[in-house]
Backbone as a chain_set.jsonl record, in Angstrom:
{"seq": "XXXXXXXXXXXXXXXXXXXXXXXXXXXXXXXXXXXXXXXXXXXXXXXXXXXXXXXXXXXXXXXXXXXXXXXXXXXXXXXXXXXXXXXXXXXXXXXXXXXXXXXXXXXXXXXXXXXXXXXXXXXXXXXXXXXXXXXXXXXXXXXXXXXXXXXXXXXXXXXXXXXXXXXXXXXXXXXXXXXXXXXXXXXXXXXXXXXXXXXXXXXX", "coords": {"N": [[-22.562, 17.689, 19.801], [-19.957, 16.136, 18.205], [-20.729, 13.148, 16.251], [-19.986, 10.004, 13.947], [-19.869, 7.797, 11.511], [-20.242, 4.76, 11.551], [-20.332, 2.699, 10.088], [-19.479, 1.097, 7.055], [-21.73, 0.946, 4.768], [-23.801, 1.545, 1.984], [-24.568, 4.834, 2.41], [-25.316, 4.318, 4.755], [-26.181, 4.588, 8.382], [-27.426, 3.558, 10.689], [-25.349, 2.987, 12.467], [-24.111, 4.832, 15.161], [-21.399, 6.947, 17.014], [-20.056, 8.746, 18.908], [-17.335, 10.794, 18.05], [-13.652, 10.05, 19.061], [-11.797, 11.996, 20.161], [-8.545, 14.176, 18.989], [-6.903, 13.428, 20.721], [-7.233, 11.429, 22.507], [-6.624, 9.447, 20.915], [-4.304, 9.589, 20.108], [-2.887, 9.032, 22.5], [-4.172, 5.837, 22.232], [-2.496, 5.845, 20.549], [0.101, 5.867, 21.611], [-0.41, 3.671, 23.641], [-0.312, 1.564, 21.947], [2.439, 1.833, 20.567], [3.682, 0.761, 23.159], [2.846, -1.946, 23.684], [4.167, -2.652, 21.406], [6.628, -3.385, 22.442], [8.356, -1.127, 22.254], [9.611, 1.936, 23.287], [7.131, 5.0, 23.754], [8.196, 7.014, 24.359], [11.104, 7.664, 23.679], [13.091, 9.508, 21.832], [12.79, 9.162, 18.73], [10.343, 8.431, 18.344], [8.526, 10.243, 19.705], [6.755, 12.208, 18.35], [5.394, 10.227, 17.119], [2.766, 9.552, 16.947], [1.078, 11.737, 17.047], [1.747, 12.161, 14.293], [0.441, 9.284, 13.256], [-2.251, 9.524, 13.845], [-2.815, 11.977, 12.145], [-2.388, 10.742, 9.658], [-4.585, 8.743, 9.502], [-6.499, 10.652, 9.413], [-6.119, 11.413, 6.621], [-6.108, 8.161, 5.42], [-8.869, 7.633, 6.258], [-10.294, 9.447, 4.796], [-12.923, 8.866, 3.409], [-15.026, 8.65, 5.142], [-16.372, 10.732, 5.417], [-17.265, 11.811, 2.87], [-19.795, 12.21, 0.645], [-20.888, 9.888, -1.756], [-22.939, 9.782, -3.537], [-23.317, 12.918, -3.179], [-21.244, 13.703, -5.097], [-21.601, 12.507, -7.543], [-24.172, 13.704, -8.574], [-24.261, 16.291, -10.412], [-24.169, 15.668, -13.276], [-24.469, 15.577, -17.256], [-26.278, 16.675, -19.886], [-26.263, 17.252, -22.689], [-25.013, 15.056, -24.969], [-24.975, 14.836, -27.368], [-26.059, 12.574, -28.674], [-24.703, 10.5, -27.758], [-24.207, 6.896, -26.956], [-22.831, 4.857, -26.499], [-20.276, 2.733, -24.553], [-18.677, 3.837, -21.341], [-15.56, 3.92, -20.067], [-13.544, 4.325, -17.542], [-10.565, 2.878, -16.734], [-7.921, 1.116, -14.99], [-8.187, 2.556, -12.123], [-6.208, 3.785, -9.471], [-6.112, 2.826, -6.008], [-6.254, 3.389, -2.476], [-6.512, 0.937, 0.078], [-7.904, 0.444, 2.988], [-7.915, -3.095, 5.154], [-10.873, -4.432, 7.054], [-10.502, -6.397, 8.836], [-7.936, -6.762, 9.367], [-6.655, -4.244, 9.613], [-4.963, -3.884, 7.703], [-3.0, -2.288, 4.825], [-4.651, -2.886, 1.474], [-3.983, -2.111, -1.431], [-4.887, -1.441, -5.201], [-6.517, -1.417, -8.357], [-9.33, -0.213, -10.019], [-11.601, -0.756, -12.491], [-14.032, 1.262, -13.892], [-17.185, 1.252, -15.661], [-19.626, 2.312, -17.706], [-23.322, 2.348, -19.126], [-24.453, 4.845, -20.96], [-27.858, 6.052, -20.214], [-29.394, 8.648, -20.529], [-27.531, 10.612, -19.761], [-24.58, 11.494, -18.833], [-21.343, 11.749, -16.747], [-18.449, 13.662, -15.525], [-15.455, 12.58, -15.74], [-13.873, 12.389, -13.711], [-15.342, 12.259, -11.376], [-16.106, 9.611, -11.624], [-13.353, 8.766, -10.414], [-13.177, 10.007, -7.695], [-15.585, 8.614, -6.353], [-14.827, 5.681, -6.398], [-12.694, 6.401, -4.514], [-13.922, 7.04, -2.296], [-15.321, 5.462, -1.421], [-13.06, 3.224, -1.257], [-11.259, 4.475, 0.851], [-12.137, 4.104, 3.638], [-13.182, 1.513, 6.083], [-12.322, -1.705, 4.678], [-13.715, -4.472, 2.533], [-12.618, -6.496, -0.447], [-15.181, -7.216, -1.555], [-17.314, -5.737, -0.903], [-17.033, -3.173, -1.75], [-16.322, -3.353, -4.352], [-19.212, -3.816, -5.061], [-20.568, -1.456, -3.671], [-19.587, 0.721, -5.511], [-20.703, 0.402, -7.891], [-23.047, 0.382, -7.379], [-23.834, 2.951, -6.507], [-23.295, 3.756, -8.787], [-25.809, 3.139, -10.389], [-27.568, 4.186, -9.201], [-27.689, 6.864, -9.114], [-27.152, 8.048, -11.677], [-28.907, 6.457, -13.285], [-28.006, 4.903, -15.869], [-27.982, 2.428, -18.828], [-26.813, 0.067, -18.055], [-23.982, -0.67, -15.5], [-20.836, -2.074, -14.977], [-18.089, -2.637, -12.692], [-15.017, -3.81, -11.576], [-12.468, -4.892, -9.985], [-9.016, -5.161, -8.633], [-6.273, -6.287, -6.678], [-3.921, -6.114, -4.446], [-3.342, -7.522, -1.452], [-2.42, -6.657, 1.649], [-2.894, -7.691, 4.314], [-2.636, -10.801, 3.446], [-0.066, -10.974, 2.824], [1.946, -9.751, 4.136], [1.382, -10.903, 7.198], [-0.002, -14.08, 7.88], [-0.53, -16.456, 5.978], [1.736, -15.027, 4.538], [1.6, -15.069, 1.626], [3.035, -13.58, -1.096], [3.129, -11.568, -4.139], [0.152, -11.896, -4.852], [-3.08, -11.561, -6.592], [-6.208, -10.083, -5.784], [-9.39, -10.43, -7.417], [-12.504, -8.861, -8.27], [-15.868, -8.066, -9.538], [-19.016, -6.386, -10.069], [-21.742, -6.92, -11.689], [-23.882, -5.004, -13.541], [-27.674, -4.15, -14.579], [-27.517, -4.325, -17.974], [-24.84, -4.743, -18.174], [-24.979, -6.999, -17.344], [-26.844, -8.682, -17.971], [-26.639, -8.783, -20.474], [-24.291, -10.663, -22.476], [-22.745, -10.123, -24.22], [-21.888, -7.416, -24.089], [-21.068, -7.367, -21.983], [-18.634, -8.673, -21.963], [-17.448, -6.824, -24.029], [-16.545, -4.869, -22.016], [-14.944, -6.528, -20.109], [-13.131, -7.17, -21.777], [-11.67, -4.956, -21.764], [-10.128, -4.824, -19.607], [-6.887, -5.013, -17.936]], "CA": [[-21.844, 16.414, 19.796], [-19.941, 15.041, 16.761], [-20.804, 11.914, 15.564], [-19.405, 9.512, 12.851], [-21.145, 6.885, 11.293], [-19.361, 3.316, 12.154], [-21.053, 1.483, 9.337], [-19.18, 1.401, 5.919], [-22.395, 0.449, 4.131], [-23.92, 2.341, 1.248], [-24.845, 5.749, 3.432], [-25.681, 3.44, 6.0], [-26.097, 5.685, 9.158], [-27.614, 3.328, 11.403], [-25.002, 2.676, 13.756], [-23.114, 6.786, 15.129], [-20.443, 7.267, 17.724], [-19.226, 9.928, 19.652], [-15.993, 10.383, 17.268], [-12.693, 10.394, 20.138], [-10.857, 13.407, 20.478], [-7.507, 13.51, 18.819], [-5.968, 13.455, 21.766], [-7.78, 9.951, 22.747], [-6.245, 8.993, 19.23], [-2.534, 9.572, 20.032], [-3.138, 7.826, 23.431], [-4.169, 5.254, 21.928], [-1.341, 4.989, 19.572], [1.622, 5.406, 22.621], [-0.498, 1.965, 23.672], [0.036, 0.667, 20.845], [3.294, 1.692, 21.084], [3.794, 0.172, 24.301], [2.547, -2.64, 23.469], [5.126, -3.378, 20.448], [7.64, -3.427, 23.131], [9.0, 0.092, 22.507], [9.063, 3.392, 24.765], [6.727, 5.955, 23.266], [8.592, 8.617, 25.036], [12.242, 7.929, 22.988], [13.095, 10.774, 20.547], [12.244, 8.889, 17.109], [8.741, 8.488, 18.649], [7.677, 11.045, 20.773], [5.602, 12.513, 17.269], [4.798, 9.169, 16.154], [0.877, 9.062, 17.865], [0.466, 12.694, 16.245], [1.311, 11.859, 12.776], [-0.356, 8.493, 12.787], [-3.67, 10.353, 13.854], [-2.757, 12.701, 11.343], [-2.65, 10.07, 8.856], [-5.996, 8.261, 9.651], [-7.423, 11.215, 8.889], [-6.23, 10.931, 5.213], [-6.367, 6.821, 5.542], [-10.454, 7.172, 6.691], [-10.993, 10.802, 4.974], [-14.406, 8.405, 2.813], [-16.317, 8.771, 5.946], [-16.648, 12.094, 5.688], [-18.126, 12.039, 1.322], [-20.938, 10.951, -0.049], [-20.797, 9.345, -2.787], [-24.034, 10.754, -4.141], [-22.797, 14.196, -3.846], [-20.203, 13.45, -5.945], [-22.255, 12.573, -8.951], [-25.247, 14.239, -8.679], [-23.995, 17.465, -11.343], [-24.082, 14.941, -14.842], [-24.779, 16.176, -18.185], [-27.108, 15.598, -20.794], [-25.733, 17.029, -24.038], [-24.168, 14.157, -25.508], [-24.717, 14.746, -28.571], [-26.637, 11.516, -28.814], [-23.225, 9.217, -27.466], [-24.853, 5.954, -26.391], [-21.378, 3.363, -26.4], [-19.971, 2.404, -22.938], [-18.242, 4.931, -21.294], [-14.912, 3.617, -19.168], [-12.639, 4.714, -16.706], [-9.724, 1.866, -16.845], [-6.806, 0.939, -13.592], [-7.984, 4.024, -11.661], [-5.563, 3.165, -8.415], [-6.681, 3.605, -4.767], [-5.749, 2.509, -1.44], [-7.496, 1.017, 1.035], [-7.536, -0.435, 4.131], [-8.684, -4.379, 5.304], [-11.147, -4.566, 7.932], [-10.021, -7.375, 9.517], [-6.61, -6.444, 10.169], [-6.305, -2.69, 8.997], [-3.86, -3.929, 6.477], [-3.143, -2.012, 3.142], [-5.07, -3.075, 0.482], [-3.271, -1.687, -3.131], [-5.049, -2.341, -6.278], [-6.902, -0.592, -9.294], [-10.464, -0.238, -10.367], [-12.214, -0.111, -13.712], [-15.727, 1.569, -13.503], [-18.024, 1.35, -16.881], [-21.702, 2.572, -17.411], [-23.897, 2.849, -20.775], [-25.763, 5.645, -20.724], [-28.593, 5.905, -20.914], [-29.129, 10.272, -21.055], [-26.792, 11.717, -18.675], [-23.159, 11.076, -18.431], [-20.711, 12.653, -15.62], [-17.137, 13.649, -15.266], [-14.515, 11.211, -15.434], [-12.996, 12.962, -12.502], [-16.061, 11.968, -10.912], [-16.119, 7.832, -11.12], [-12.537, 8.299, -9.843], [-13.757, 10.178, -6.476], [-16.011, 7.35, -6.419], [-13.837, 4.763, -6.216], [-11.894, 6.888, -3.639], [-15.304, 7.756, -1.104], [-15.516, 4.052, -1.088], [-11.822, 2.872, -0.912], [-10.96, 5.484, 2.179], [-12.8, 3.551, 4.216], [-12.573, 0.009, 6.291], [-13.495, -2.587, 3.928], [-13.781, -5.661, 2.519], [-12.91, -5.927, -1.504], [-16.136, -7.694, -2.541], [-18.53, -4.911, -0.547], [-16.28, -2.367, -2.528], [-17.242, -3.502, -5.57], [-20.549, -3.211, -5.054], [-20.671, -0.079, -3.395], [-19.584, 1.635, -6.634], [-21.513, -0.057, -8.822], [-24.736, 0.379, -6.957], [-24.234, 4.068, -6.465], [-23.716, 4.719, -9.975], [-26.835, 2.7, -10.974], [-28.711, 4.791, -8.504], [-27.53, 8.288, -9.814], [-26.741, 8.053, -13.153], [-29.693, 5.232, -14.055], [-27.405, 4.322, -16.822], [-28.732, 0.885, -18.97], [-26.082, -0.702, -17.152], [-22.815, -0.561, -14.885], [-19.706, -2.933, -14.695], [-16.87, -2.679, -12.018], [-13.937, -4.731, -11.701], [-11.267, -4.1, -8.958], [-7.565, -6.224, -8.483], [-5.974, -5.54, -5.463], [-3.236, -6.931, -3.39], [-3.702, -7.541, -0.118], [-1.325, -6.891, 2.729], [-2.954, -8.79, 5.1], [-2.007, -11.654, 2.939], [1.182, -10.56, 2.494], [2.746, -9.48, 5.438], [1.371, -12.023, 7.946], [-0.301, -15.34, 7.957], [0.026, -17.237, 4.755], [2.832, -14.877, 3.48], [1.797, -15.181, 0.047], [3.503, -12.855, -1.819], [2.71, -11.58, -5.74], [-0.962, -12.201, -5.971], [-3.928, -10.358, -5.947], [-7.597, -10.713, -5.971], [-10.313, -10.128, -8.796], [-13.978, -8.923, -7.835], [-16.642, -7.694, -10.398], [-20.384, -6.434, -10.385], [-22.197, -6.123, -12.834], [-25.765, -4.308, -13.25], [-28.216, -3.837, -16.169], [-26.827, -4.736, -19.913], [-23.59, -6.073, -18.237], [-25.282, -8.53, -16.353], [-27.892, -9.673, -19.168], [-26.001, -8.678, -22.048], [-23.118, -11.049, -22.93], [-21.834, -9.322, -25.763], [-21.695, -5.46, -23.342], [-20.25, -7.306, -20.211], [-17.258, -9.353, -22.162], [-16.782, -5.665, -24.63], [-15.939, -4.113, -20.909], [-14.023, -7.244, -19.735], [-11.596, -6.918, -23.225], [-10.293, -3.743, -21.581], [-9.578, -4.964, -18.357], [-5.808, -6.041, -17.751]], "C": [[-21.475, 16.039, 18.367], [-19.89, 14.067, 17.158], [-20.287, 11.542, 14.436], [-19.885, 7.736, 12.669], [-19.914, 5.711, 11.48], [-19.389, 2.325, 10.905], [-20.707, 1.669, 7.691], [-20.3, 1.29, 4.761], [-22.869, 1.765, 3.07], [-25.081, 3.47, 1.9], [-25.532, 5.31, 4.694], [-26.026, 4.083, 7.453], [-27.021, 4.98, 10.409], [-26.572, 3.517, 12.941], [-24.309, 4.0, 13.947], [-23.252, 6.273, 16.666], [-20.795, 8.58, 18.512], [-18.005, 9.448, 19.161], [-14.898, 10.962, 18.585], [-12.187, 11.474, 19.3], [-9.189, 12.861, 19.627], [-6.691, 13.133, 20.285], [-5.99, 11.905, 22.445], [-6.965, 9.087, 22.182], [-5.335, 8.682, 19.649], [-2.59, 8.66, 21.428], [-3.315, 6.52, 23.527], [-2.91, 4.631, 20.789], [0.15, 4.49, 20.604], [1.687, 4.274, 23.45], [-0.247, 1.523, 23.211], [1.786, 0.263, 20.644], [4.25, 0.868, 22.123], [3.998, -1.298, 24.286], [3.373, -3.482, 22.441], [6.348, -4.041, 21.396], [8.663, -2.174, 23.265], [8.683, 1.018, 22.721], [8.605, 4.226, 23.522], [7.296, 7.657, 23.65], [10.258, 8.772, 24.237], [12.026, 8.733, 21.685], [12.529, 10.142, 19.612], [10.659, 8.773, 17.596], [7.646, 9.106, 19.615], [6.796, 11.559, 19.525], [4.745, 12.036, 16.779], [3.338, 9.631, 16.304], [0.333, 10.462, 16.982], [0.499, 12.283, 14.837], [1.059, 10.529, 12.597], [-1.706, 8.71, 13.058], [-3.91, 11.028, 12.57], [-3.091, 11.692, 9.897], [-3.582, 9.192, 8.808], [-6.844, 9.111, 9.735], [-7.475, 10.98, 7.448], [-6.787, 9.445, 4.622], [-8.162, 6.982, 5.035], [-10.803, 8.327, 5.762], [-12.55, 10.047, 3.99], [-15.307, 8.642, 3.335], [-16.972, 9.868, 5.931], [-17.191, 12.852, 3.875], [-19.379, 11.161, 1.578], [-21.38, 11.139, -1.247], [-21.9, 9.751, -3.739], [-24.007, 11.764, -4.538], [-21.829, 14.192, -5.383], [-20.717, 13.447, -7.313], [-23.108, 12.723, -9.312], [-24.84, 15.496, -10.071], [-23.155, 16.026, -12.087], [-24.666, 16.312, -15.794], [-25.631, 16.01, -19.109], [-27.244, 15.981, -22.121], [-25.05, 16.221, -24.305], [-24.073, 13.67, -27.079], [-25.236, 13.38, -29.387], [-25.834, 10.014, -28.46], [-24.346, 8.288, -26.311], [-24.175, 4.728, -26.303], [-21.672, 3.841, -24.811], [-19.008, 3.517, -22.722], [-17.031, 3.689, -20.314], [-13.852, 4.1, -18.671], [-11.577, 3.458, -16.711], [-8.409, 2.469, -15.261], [-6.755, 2.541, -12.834], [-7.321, 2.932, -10.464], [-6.151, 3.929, -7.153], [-5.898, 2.491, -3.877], [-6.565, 2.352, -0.67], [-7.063, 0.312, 2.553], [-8.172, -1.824, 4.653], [-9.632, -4.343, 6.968], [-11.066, -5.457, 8.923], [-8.543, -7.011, 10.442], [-5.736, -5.043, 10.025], [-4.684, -2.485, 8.539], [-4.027, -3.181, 5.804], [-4.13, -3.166, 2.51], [-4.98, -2.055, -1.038], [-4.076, -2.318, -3.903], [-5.674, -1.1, -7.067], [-8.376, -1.196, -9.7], [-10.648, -0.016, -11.806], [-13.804, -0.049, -13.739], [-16.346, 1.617, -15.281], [-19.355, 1.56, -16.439], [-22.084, 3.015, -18.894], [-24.786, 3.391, -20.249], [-26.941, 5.984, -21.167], [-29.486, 7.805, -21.272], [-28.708, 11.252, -20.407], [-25.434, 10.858, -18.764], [-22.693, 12.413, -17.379], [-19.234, 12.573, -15.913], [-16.292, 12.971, -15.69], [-14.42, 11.255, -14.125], [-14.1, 11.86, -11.393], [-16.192, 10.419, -10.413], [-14.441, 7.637, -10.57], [-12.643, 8.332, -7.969], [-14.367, 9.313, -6.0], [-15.664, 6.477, -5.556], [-13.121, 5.08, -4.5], [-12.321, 6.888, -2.222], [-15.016, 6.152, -0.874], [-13.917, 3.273, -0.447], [-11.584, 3.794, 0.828], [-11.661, 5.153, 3.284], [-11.878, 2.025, 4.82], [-13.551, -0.678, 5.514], [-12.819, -4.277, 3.556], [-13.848, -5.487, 0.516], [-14.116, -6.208, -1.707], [-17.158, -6.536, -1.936], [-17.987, -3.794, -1.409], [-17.01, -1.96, -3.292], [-18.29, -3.056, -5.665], [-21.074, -2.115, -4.754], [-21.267, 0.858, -4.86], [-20.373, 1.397, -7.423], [-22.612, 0.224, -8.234], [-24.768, 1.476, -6.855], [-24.235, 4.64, -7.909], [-24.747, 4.577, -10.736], [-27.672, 3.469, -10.434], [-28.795, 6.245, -8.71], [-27.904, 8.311, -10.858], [-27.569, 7.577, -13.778], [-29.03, 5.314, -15.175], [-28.34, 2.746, -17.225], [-27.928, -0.033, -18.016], [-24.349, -0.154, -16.765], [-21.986, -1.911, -14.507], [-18.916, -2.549, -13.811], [-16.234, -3.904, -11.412], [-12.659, -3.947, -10.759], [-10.432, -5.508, -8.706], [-7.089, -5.468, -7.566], [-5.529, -6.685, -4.588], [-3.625, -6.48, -2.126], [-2.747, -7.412, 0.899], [-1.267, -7.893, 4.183], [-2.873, -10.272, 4.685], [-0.228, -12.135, 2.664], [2.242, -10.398, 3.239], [2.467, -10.161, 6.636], [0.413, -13.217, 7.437], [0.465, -15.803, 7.1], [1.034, -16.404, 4.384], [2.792, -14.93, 1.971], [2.04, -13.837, -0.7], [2.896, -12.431, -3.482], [1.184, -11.983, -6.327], [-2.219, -11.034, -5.877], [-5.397, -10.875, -6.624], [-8.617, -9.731, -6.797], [-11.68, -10.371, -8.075], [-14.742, -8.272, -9.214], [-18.334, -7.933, -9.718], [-20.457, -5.56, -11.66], [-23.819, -5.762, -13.282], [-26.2, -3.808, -14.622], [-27.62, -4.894, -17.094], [-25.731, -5.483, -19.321], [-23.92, -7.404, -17.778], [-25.812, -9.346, -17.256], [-27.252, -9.686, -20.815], [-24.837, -9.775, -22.469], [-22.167, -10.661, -23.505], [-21.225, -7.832, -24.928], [-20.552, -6.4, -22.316], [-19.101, -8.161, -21.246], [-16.81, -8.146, -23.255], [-15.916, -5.089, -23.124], [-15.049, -5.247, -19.919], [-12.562, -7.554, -20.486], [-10.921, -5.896, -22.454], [-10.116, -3.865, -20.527], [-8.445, -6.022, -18.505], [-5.143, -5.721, -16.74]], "O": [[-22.285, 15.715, 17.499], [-19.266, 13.746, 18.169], [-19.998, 12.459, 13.667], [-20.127, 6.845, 13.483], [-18.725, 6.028, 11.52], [-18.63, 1.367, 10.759], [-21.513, 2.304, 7.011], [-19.834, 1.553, 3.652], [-22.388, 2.879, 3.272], [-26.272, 3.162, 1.941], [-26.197, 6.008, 5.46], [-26.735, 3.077, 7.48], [-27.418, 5.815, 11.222], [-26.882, 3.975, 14.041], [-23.835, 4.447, 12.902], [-24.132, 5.71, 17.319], [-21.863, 9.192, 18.538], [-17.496, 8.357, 19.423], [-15.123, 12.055, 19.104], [-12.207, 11.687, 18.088], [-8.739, 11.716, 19.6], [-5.766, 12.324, 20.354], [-4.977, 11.316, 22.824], [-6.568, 8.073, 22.757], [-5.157, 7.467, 19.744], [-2.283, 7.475, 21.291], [-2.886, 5.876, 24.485], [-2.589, 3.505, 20.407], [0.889, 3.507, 20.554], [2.694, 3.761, 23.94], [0.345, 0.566, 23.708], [2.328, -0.84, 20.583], [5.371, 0.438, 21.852], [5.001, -1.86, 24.725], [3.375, -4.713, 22.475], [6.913, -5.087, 21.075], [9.566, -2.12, 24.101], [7.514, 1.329, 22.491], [9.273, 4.292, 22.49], [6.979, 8.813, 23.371], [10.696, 9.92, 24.169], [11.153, 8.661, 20.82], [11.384, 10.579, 19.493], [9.845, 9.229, 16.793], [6.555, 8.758, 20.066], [5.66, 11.171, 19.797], [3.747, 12.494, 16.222], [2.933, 10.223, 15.304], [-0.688, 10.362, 16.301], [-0.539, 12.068, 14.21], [1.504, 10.248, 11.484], [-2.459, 7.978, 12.415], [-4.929, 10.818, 11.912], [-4.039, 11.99, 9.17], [-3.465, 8.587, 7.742], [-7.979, 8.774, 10.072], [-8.472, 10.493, 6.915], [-7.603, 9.355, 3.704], [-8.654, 6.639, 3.959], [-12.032, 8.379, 5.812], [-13.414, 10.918, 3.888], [-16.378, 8.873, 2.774], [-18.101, 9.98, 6.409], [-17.422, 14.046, 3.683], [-19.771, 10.174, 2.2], [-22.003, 12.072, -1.754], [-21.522, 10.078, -4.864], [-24.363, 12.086, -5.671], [-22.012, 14.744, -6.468], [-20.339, 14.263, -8.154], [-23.401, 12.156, -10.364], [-25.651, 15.207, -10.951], [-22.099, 15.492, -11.75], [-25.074, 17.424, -15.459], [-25.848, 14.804, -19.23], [-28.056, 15.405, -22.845], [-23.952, 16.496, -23.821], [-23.516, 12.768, -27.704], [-24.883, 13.148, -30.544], [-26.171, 8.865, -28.748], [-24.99, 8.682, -25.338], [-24.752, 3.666, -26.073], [-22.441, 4.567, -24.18], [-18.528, 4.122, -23.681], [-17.548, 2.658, -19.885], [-13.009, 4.376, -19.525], [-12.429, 2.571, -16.653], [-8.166, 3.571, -14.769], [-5.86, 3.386, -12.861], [-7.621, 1.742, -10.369], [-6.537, 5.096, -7.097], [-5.303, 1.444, -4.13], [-7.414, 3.215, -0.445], [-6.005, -0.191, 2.93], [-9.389, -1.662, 4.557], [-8.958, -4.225, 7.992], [-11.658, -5.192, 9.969], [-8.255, -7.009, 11.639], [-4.542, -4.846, 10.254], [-3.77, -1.684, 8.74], [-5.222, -2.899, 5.713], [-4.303, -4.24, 3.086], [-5.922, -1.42, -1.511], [-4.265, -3.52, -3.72], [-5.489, 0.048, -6.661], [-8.6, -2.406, -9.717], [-9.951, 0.823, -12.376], [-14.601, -0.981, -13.641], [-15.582, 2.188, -16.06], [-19.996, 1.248, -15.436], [-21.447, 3.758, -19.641], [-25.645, 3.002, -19.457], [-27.155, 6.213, -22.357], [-30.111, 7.961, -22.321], [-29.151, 12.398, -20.338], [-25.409, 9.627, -18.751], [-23.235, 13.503, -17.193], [-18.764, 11.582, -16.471], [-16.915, 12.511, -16.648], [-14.799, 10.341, -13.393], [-13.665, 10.889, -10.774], [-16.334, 10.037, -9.252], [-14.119, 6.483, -10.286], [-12.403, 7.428, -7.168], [-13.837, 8.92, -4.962], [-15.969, 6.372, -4.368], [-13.056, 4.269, -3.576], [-11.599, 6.793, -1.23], [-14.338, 5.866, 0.113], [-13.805, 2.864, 0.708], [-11.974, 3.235, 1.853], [-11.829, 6.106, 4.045], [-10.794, 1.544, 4.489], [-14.777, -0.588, 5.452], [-11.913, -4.948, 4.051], [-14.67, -4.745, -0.021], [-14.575, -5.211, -2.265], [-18.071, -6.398, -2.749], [-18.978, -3.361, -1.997], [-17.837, -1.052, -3.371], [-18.519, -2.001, -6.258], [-22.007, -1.671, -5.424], [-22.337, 1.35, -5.218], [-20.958, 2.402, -7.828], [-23.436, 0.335, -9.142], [-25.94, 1.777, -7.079], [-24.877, 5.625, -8.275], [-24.979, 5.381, -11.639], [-28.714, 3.605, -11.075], [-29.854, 6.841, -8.51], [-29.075, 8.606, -11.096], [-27.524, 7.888, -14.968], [-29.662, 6.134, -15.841], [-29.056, 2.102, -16.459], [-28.505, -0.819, -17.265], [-23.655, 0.543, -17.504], [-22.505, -2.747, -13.767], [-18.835, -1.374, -14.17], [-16.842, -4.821, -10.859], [-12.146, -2.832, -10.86], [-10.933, -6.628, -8.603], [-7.299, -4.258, -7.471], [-6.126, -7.667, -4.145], [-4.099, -5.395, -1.788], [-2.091, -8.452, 0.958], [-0.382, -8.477, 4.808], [-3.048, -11.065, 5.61], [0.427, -13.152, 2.434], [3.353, -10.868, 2.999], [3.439, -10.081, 7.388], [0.111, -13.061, 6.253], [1.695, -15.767, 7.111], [1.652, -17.063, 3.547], [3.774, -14.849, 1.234], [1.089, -13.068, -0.838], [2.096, -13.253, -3.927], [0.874, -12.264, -7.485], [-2.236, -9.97, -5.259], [-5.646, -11.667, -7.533], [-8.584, -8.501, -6.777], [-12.057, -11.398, -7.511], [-13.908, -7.946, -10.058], [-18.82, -8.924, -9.173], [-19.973, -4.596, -12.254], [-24.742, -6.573, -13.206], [-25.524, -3.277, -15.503], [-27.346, -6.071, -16.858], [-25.502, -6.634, -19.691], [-23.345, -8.492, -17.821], [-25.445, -10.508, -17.431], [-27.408, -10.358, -21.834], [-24.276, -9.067, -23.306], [-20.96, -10.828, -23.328], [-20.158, -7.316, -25.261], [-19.409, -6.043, -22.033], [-18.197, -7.933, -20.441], [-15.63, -8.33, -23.558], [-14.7, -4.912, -23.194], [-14.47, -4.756, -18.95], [-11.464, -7.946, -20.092], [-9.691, -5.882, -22.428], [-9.813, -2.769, -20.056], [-8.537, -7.189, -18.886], [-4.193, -6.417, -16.38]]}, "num_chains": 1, "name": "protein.A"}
């Protein structure tokens, strides 16, 4: 039997499925279909239900990392480098759990290390395991930030994510042009003043 965990939480694995069949999938989309008011069986959309399956595999593919893997292989020549390390407007997409809107925006991940650093590549995947998912920005945030405090034990970790919303955007309020600002911050950024407003200078 595959299973697939339901529960975006940080490897959370309480709640598992029986993941549908694609075939369930596309069925579900020529409802959906249906349901707009137009025939799933007219030429421009007899494919649709396959390639929007197809594309909620890419959409969801987070469920299927973990975020741990990811940054488990750090380093620990550094030659004695003990500044902040930062990744700046890495971009991701995500989706809103509420109304499996877009959500567009950009992350900046920081961590002072304390005798291991990793990748870059690495805090972008990150970002990505987490984004690729249904979410919510402010659990986001935290996500990342709490997995890299739990790998990496760095003295401390900052992240900061902006990110328009589509379900703002495209129905209810309509508000157009804005976008919303989350931040955690763990260790030195939290207690430090002086660390957490150096890694808030390079956020624009």
């Amino acid at each position: 039997m595959t299973v697939h965990s339901l529960t975006p939480g940080d490897g959370d694995d309480d709640k598992i499925s029986e993941r549908p069949s694609r075939a369930e999938v596309e069925a579900a989309y020529r409802t959906i279909i249906r349901y707009t008011g137009d025939d799933p069986n007219r030429d421009g959309l007899l494919e649709t239900p396959a390639r929007a399956t197809r594309a909620l595999d890419e959409y969801f593919a987070g469920y299927d990392v973990d975020p741990v893997q990811i940054l488990n292989k750090t380093f620990e020549e550094t030659a004695g480098y003990d500044e902040m390390v930062v990744l700046r407007a890495i971009p991701f997409e995500s989706h809103c759990e509420h109304h499996l809107a877009p959500i567009i925006g950009k992350a900046w991940v920081a961590y002072l290390p304390a005798s291991r650093v990793v990748g870059i590549s690495k805090l972008a995947r990150v970002v990505d395991a987490f984004a690729k998912r249904l979410q919510i920005q402010e659990r986001m945030t935290s996500q990342v930030a709490k997995v890299i405090e739990e790998v990496l034990q760095p003295l401390g970790v900052g992240v900061v994510i902006k990110a328009n919303h589509q379900c703002m955007s495209s129905r209810g309020v309509h508000k157009h042009g804005t976008d919303m600002v989350t931040s955690h911050m763990l260790g030195a950024f939290r207690k430090d003043p002086a660390t957490r407003q150096e890694f808030l200078s390079m956020v624009c």
